[in-house]
Backbone as a ProteinNet text record, in pm:
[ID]
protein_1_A
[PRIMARY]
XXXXXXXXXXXXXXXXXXXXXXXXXXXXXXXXXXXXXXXXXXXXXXXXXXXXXXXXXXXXXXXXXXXXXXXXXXXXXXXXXXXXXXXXXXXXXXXXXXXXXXXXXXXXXXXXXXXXXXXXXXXXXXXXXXXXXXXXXXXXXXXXXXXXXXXXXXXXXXXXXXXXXXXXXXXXXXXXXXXXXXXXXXXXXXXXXXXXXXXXXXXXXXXXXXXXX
[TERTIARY]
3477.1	3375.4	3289.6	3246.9	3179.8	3041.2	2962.5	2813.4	2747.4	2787.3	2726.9	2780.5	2847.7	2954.9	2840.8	2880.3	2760.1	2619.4	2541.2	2441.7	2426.4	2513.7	2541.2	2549.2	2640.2	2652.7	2502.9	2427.9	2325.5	2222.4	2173.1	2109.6	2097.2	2258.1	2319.3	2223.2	2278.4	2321.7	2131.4	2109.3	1917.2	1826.1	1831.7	1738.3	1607.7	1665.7	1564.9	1545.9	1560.9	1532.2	1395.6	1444.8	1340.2	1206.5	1223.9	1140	1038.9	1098.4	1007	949.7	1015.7	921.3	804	801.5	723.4	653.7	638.1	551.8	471.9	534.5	416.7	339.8	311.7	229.3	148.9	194	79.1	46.3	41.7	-49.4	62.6	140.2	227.6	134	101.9	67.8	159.1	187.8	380.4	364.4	279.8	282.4	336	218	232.7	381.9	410.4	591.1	672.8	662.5	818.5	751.7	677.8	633.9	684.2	652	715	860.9	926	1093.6	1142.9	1079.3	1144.7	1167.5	1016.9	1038.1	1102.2	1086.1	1247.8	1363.2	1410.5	1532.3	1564.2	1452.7	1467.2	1477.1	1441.3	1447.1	1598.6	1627.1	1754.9	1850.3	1825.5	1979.2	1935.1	1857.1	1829.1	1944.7	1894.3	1942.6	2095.9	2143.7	2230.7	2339.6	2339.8	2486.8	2388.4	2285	2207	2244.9	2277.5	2308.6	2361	2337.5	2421.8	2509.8	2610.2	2676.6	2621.8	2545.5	2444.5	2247.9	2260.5	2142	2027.4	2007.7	1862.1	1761.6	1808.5	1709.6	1617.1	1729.1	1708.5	1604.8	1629.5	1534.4	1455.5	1424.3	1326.5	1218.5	1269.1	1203.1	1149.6	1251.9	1144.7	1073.1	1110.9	987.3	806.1	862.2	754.6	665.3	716.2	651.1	589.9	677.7	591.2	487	528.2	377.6	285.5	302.1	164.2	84.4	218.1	145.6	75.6	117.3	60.8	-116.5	-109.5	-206.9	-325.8	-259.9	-345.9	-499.7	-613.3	-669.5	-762.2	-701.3	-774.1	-802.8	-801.4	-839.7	-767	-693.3	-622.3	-558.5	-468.1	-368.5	-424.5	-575.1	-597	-561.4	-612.8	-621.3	-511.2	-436.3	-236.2	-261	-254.4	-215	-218.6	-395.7	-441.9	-378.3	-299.5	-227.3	-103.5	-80.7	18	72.6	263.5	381.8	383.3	367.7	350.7	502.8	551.8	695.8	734.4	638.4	665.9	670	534.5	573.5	681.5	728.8	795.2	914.8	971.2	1092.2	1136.8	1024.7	1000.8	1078.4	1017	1074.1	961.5	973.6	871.5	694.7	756.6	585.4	471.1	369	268.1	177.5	120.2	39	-87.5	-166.1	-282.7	-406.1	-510.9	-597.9	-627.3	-616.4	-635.3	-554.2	-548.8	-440.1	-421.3	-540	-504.1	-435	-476.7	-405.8	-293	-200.6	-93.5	-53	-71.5	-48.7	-201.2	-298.9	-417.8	-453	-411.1	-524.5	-423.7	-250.4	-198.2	-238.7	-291.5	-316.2	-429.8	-568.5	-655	-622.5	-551.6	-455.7	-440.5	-347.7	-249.9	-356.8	-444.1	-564.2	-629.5	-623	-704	-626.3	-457.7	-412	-394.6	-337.1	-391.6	-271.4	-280.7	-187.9	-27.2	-19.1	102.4	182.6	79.5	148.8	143.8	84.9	137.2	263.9	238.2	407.9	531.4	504.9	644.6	668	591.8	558	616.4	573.4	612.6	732.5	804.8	923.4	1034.8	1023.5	1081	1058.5	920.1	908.7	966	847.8	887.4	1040.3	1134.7	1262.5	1350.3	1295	1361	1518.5	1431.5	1527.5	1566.3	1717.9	1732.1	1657	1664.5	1649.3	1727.6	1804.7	1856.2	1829.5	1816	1787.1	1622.8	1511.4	1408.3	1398.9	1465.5	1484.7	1522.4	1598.7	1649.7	1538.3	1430.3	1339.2	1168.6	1214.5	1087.4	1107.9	1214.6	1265.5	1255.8	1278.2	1302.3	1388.8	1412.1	1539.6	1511.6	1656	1613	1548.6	1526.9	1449.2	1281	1280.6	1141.9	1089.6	1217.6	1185.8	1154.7	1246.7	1190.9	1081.3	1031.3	943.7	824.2	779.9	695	665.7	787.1	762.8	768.2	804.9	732.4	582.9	535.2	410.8	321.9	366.1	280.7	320.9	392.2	391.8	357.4	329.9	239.9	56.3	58.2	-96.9	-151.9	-28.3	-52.7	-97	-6.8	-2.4	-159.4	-211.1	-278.1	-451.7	-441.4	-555.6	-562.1	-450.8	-434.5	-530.8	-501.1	-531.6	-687.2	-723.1	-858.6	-906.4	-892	-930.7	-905.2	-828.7	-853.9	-905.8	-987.7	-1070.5	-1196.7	-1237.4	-1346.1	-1393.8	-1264.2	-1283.5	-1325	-1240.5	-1299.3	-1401.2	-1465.7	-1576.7	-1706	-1683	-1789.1	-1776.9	-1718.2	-1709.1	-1811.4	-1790.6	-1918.1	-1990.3	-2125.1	-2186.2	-2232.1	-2205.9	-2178.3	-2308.5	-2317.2	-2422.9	-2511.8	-2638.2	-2731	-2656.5	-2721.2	-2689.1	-2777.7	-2743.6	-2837.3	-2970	-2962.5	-3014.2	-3090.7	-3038.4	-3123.6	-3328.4	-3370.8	-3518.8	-3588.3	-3672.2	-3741.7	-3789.3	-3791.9	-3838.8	-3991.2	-4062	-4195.6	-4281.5	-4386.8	-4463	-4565.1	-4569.4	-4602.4	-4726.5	-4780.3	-4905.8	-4985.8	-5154.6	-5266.1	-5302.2	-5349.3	-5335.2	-5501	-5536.4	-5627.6	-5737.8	-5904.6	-5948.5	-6001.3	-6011.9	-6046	-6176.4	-6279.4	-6397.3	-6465.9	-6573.1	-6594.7	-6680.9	-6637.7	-6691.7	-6831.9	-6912.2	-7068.3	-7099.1	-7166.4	-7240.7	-7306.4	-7268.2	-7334.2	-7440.8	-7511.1	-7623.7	-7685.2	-7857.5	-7946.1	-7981.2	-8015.4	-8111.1	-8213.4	-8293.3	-8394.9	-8453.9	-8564.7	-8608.6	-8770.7	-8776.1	-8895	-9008	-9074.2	-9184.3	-9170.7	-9036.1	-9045.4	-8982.8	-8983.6	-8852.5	-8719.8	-8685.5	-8564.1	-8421.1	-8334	-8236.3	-8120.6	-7968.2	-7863.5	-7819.7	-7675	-7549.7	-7513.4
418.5	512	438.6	490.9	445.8	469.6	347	373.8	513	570.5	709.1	770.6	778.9	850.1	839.5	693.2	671	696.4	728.1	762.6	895.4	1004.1	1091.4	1140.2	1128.4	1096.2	1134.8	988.2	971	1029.3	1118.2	1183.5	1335.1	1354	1442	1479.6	1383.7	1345.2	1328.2	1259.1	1190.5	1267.1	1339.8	1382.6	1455.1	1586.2	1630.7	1499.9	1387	1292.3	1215.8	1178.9	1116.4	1210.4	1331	1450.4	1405.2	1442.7	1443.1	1340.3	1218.7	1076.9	1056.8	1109	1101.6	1190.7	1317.1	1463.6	1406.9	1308.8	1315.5	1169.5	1138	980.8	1067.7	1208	1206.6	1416.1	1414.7	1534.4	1643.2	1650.8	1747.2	1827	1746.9	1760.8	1747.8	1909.9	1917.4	1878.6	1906.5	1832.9	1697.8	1594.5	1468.7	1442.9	1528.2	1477.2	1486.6	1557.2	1625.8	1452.6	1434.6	1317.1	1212	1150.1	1039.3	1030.3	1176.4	1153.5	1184.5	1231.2	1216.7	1072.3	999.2	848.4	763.9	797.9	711.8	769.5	856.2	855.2	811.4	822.1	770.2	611.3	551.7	421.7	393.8	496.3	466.6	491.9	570.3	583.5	438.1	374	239.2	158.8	174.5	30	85	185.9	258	112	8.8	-69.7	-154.3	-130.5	-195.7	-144.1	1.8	102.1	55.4	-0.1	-11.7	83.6	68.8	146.4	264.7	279.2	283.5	345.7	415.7	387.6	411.4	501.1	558.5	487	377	242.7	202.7	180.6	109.5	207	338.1	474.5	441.2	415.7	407.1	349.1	209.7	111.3	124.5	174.3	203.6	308.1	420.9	514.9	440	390.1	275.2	257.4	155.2	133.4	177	319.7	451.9	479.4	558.6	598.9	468.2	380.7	221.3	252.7	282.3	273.4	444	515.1	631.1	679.6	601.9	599	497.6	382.7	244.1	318.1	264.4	292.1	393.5	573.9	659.2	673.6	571.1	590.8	653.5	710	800.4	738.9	590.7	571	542	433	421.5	506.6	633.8	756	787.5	774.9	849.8	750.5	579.2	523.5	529.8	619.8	615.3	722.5	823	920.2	832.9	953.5	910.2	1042.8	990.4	1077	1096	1183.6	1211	1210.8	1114.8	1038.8	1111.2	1062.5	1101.6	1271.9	1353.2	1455.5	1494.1	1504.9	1551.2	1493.3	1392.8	1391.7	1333.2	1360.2	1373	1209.3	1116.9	1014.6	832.8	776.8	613.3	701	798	869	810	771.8	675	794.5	757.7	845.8	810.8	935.1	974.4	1043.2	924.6	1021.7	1191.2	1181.4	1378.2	1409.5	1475	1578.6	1669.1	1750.5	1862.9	1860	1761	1682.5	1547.7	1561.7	1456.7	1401.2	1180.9	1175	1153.3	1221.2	1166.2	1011.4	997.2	818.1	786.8	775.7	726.3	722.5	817.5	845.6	757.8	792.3	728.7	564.3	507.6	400.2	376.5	406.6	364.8	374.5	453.6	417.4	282.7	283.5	91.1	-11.9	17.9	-98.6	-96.6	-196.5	-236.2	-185.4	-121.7	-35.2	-98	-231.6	-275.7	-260.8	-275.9	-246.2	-60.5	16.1	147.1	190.5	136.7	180.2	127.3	17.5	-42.3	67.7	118.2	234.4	378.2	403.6	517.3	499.2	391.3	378.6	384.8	349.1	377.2	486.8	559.8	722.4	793.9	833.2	910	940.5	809.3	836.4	781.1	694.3	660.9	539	456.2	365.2	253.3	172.5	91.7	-43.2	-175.4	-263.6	-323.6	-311.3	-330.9	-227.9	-101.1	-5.6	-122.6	-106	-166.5	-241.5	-322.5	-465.6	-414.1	-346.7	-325.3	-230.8	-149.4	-71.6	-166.1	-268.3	-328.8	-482.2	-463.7	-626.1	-728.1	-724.1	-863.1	-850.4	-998.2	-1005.9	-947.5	-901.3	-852.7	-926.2	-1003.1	-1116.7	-1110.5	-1058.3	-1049.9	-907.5	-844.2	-721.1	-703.6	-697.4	-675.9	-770.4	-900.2	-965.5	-855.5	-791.7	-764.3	-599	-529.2	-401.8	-471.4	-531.1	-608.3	-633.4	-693.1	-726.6	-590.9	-490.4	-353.9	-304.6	-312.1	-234.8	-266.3	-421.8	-478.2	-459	-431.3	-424.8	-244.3	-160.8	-52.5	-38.6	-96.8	-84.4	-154.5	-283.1	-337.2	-267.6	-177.5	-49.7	3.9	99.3	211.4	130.7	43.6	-16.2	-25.4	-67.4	-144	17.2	139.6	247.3	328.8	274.2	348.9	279.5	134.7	47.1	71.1	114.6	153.8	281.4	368.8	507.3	496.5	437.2	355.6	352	264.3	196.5	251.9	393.6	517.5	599.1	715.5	800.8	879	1006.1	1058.5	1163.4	1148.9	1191.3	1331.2	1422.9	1595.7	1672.4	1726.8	1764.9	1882.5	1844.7	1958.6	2097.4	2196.6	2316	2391	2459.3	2538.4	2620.3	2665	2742.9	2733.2	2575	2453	2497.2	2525.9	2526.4	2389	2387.2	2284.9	2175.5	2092.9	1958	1987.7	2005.6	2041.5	1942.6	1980.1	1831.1	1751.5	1647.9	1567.2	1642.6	1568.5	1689.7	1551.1	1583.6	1502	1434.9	1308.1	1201.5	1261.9	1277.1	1259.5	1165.4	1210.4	1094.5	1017.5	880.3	800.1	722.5	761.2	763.4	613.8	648.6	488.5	429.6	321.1	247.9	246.5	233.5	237.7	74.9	116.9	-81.1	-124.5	-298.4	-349	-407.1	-389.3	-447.3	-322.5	-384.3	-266.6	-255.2	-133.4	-111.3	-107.1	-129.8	-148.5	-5.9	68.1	180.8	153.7	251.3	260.8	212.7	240.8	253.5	110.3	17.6	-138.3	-95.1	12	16.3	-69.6	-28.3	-45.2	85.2	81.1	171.4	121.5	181.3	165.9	256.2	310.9	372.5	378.5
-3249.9	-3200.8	-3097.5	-2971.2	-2860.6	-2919.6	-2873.4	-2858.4	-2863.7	-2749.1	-2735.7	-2883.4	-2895.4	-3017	-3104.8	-3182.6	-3302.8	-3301.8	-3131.2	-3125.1	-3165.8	-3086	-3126.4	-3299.7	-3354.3	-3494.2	-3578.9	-3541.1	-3590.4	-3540	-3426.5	-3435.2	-3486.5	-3490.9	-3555.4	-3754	-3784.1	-3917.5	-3985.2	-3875.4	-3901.8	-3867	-3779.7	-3681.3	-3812.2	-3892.9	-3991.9	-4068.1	-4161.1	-4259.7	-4152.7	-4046.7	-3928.4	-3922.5	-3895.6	-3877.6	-3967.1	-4119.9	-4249.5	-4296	-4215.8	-4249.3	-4164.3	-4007.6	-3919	-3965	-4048.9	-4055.5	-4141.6	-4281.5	-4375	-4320.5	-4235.9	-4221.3	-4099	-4061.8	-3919.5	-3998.6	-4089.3	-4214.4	-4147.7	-4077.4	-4049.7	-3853.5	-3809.9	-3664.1	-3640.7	-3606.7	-3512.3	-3383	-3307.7	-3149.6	-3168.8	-3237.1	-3276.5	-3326.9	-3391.5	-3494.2	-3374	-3328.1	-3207	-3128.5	-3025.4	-2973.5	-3064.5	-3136.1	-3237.5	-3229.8	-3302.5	-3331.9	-3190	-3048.6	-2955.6	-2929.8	-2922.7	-2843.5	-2953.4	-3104.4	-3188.9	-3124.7	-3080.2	-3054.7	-2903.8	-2813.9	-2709.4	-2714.8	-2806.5	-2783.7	-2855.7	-2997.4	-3035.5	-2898.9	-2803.2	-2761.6	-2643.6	-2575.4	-2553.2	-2624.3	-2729.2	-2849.1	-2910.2	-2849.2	-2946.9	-2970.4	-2870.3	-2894.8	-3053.1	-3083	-3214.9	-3325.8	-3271.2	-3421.6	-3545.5	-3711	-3729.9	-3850.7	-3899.9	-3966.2	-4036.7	-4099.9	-4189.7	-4111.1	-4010.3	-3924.3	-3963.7	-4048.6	-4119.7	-4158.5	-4250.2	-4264.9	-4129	-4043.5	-3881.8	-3825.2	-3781.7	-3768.1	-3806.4	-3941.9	-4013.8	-3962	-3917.3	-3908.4	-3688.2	-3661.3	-3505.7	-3517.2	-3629.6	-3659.7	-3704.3	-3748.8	-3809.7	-3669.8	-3625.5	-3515.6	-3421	-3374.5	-3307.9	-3354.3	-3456.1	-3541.4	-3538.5	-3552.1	-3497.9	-3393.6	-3307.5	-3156.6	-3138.6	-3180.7	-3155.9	-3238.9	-3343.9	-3378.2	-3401.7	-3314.9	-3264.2	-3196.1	-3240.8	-3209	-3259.1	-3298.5	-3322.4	-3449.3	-3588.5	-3669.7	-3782.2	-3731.9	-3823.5	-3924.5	-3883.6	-3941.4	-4079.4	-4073.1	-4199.7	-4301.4	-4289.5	-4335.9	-4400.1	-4329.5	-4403.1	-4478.5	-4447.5	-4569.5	-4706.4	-4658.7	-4852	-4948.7	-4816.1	-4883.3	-5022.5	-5087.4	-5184.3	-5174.4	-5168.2	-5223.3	-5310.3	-5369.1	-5577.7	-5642	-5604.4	-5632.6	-5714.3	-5832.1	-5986.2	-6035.3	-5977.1	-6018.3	-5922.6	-5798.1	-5743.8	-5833.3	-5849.4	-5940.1	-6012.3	-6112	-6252.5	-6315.7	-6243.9	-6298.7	-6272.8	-6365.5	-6317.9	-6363.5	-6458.9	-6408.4	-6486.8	-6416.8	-6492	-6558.8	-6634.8	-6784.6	-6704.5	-6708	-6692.9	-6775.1	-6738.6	-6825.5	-6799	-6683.5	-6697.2	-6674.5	-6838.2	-6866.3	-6805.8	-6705.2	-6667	-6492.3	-6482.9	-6293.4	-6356.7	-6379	-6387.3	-6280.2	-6248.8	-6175.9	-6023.1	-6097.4	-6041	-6039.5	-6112.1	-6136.4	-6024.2	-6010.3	-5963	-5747.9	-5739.4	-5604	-5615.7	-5668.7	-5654.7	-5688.2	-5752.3	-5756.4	-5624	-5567.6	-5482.2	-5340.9	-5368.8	-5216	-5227.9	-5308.5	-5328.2	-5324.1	-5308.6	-5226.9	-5065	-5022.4	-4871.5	-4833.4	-4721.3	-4610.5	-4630.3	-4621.5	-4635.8	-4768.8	-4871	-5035.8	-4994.7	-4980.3	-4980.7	-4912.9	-4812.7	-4720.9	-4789.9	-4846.3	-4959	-5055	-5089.5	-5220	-5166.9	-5057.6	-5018	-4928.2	-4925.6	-4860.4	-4952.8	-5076.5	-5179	-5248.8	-5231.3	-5329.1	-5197.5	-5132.5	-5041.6	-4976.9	-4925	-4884	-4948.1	-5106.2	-5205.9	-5121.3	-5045.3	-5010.5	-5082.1	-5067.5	-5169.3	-5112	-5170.7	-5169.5	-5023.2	-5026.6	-4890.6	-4778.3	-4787.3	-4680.8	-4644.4	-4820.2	-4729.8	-4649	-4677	-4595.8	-4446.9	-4441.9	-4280.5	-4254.3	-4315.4	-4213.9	-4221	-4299.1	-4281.1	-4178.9	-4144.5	-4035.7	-4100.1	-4264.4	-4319.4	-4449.2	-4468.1	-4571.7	-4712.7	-4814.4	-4916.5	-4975.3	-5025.3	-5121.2	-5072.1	-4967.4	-4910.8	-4967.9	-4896.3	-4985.3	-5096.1	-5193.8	-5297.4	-5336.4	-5303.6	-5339.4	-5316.3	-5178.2	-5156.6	-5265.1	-5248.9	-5365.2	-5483.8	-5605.2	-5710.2	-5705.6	-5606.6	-5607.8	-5539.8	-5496.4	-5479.8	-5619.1	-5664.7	-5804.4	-5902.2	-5882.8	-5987.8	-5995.5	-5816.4	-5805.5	-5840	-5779.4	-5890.1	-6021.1	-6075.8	-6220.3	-6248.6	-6180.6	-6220.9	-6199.6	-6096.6	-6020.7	-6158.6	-6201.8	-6287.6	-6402.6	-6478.5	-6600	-6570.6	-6457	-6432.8	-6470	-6393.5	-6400.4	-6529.6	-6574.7	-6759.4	-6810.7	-6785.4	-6893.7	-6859.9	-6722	-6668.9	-6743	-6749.4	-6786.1	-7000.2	-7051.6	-7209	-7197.9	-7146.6	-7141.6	-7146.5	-7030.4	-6991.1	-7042.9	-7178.5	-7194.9	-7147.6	-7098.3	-7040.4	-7149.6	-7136.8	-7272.6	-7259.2	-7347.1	-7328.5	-7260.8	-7158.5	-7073.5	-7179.1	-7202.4	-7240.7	-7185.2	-7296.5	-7326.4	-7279.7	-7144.4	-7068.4	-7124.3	-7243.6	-7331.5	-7433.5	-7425.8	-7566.6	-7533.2	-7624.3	-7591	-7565	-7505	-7428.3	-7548.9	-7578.8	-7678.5	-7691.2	-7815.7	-7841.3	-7789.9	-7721.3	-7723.4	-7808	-7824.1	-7935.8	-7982.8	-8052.3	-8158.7	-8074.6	-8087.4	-8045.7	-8195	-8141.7	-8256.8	-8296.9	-8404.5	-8492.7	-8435.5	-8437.9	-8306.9	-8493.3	-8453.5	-8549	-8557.3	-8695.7	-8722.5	-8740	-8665.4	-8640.9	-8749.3	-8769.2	-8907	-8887.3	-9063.5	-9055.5	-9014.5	-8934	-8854.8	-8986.5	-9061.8	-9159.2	-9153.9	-9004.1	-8997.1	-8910.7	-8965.2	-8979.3	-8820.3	-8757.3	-8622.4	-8610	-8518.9	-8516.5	-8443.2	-8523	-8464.5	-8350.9	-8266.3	-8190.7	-8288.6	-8412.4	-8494.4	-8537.3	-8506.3	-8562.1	-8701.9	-8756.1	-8893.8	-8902	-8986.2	-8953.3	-9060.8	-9002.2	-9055.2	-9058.7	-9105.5	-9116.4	-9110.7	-8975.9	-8969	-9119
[MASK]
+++++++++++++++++++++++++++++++++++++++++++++++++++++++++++++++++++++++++++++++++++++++++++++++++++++++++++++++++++++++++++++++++++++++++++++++++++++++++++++++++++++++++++++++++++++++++++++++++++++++++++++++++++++

């Protein structure tokens, strides 16, 4: 198969998987997405003699970089990072236990914003497009052993957020808010005024007498 061929192929084959990785890091700004997966593929058909067997990882990883440059500068990017793929409820698996029962999967977001931009993208490179150990490696430009070194240690600092935030949460139970309706607390009664002792020594009156309190 010729260059063009396999370029072909792969934009074929990639083009929506590329789409949906560029949509959720820029909140789904379609102007912004179409811009991104145009200039990844413009640079793939550049590099197409780079392609390799396998290209999606590779995509991956000049998608990466676009989205850098496109949002160098305006602030935004912080922002996506703190987002979280809800891995777990979406499919129903690795799912970490939460204290609220009624949002499953909360602590884990608020989790995963308190690690640093680089441990989230390991996280969501594996939830979000559920890549292997070797795909990571080829969309993050380094070897597997790096790889996985670096997702071990985001998933350890997860795990290690979550815990801090259910010992915090132990610790505080929050104490049951007054009852709109409760009547107001009486106010104290006035103390009794207290009688002053008889003086044991005598006074002396105008006439030169004398008396006693």
């Amino acid at each position: 198969m010729s260059t063009d061929d396999a370029f072909a192929e792969a934009y074929r084959a990639h083009y929506w998987a590329v789409s949906r990785f560029v949509a959720r890091r820029l909140d789904g700004q379609a102007d912004e997405v179409e811009e991104v997966v145009a200039e990844v593929f413009s640079i793939a058909w550049r590099r197409r003699a780079e392609l390799p067997d396998a290209p999606l990882p590779w995509l991956y990883g000049v998608a990466r970089n676009c989205l850098a440059n496109t949002v160098r500068g305006l602030g935004r990017y912080r922002r996506l990072l703190h987002r979280l793929g809800n891995h777990e409820a979406a499919h129903r698996r690795q799912t970490v236990d939460s204290p609220d029962t009624e949002r499953p999967g909360s602590w884990v977001h608020e989790a995963l914003a308190r690690l640093s931009p680089a441990d989230q993208e390991v996280l969501r490179l594996t939830a979000w497009e559920e890549l292997t150990i070797e795909e990571l490696a080829v969309t993050l430009g380094c070897g597997q052993s790096a790889a996985a070194m670096r997702l071990h240690r985001a998933r350890g600092r997860l795990r290690t957020q979550i815990e801090r935030m259910r010992q915090r949460a132990t610790a505080r139970p929050d104490a049951p808010p007054p009852r709109p309706d409760a009547p107001p607390s009486p106010a104290p009664a006035p103390r009794p005024a207290t009688p002053r002792p008889l003086s044991p020594h005598p006074v002396p009156t105008r006439a030169g007498g004398r008396r006693h309190d």
